[in-house]
One Martini backbone bead per residue (centre of mass of N, CA, C, O) as a GRO file, in nm:
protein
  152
    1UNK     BB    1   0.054   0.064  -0.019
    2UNK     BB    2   0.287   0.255  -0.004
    3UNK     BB    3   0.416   0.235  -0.310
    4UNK     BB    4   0.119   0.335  -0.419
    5UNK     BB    5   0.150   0.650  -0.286
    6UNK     BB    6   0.470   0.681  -0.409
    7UNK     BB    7   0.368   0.688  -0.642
    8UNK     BB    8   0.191   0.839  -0.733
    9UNK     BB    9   0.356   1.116  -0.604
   10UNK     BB   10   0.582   1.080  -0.852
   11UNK     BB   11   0.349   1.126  -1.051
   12UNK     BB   12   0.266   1.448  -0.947
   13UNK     BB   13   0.597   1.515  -0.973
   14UNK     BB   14   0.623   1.497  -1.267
   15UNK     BB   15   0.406   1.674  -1.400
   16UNK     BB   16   0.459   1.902  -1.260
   17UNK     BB   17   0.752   1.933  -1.387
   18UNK     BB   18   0.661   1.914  -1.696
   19UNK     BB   19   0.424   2.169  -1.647
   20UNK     BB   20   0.658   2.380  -1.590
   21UNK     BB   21   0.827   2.304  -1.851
   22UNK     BB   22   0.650   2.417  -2.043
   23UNK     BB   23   0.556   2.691  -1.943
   24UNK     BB   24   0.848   2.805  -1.978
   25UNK     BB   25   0.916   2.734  -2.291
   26UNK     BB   26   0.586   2.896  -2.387
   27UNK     BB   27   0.733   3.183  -2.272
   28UNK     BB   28   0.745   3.479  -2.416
   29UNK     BB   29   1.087   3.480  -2.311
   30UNK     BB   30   1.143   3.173  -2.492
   31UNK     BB   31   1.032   3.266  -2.769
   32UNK     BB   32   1.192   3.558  -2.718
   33UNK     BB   33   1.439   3.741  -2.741
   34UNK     BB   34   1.427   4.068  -2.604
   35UNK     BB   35   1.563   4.391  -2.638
   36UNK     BB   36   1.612   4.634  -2.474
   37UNK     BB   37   1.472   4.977  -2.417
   38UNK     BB   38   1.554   5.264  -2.368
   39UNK     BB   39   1.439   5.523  -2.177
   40UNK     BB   40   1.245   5.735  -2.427
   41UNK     BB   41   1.219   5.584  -2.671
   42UNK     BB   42   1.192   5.719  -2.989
   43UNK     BB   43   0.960   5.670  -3.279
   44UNK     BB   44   0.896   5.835  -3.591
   45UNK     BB   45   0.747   6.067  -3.838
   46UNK     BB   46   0.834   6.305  -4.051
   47UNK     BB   47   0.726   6.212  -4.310
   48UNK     BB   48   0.474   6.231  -4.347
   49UNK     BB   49   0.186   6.381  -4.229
   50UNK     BB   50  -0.075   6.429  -4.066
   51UNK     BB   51  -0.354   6.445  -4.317
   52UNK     BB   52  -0.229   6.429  -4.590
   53UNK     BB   53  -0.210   6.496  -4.904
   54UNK     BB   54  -0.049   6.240  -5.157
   55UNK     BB   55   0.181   6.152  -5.412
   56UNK     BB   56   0.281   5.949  -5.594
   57UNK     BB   57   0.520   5.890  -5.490
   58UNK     BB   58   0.648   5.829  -5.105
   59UNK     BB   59   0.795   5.996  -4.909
   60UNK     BB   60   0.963   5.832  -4.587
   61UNK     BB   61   1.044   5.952  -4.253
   62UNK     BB   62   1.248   5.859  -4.020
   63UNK     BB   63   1.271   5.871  -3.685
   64UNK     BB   64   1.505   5.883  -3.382
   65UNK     BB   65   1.508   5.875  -3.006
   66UNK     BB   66   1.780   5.734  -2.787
   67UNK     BB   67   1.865   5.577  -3.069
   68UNK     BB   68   1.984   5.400  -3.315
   69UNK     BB   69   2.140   5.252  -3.611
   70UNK     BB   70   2.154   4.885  -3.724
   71UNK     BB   71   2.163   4.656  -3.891
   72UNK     BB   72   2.041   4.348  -3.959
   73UNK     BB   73   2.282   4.153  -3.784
   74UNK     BB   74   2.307   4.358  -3.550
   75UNK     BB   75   2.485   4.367  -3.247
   76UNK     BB   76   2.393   4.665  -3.085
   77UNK     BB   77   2.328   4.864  -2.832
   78UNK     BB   78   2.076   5.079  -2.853
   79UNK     BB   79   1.953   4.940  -3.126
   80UNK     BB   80   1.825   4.945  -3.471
   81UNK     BB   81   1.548   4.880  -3.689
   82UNK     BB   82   1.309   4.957  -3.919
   83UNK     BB   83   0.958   4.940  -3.966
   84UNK     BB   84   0.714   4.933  -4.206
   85UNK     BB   85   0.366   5.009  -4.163
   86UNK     BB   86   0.053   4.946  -4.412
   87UNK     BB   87  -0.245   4.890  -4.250
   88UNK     BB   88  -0.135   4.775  -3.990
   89UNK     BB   89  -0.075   4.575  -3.670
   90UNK     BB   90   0.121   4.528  -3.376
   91UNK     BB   91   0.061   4.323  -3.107
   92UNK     BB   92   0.100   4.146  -2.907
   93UNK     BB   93   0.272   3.853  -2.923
   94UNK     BB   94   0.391   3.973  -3.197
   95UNK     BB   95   0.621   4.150  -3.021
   96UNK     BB   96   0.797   3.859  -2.967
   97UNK     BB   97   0.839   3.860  -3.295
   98UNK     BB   98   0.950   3.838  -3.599
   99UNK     BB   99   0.917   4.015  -3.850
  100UNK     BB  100   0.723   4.019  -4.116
  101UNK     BB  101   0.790   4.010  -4.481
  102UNK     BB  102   0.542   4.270  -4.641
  103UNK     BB  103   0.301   4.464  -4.790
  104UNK     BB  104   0.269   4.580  -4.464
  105UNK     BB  105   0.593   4.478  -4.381
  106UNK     BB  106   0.869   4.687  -4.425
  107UNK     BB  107   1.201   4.660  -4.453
  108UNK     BB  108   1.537   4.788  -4.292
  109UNK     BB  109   1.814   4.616  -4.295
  110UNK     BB  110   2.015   4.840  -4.369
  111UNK     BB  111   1.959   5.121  -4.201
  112UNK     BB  112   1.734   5.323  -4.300
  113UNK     BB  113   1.544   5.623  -4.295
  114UNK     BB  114   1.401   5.633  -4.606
  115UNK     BB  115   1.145   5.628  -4.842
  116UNK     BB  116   1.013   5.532  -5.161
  117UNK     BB  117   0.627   5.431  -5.203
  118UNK     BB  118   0.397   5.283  -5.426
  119UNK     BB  119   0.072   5.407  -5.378
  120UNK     BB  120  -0.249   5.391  -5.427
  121UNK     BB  121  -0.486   5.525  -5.361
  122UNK     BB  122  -0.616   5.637  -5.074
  123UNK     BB  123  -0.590   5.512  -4.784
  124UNK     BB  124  -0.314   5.521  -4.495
  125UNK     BB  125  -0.151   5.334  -4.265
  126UNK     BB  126   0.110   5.453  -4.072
  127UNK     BB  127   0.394   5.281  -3.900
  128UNK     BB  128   0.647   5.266  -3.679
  129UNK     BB  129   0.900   4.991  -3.627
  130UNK     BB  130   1.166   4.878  -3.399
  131UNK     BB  131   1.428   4.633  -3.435
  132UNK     BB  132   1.651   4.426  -3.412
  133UNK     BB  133   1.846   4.183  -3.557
  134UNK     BB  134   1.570   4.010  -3.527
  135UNK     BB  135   1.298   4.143  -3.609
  136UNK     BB  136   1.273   4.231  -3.323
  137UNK     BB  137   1.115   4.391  -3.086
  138UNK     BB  138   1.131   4.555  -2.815
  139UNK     BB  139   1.179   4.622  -2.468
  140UNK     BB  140   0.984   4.817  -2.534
  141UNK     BB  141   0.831   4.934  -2.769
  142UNK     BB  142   0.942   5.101  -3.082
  143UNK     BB  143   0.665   5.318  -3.164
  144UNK     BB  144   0.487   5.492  -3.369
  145UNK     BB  145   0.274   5.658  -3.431
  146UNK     BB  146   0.017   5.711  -3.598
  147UNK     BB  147  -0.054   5.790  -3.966
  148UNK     BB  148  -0.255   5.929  -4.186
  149UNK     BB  149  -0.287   5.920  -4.542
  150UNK     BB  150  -0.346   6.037  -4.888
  151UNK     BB  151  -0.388   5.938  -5.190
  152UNK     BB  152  -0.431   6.058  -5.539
   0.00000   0.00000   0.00000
């Protein structure tokens, strides 16, 4: 009786163990390795302002205040590079994630402060968001403002 009650028991600190290390493997910050960004870090757009309405090709200037800037696959401390984002949004657990590359997140791992691109007419969100080496977001993200514009 003793033996089954001792079965048991290593069987419940097994599982504990087990779900434990789940747990831990499948967090956040196992599934990311985010770099921190140094506090006041701040990315905006310089151009175009929010409400303009422009006509394509759209140059897009990028500013960044309290880091720098560095090449994709380049690490070194409070720096990141650019990527601009298209009518989309990263929020929740993708901000802990590489980011995508496509027509809605368009990167700059050349370390580029400016871009010009062509876009048919219409309303569009535009917002930076800051990456590290590996195209994740900082923690916490640097990401500008918001700011809509028309394309004539």
């Amino acid at each position: 009786m003793i033996d089954v009650v001792r079965h048991r028991i290593y069987a419940l600190l097994l599982a504990a163990v087990f779900s434990a290390c789940i747990a831990l493997l499948t967090s956040p910050a196992a599934l990311a390795d985010q770099t921190p960004s140094p506090p006041g870090a701040k990315s905006y757009i310089i151009s175009p302002q929010d409400g303009d309405v422009v006509s394509s090709p759209v140059t897009v200037q990028f500013g960044l205040v309290g880091m720098g800037i560095a090449p994709a696959g380049v690490e070194k401390e409070n720096t990141g590079h650019h990527h601009l984002l298209i009518n989309t949004a990263v929020e929740g657990m993708a901000l802990m994630e590489p980011l995508p590359a496509d027509d809605n997140h368009i990167h700059f791992g050349g370390g580029q402060t400016e871009t010009t691109i062509e876009l048919a007419p219409g309303a569009y969100r535009l917002q930076l968001l800051l990456a590290d080496h590996n195209h994740i977001p900082h923690d916490p993200p640097v990401m500008s403002e918001v700011i809509t514009i028309t394309v004539e």
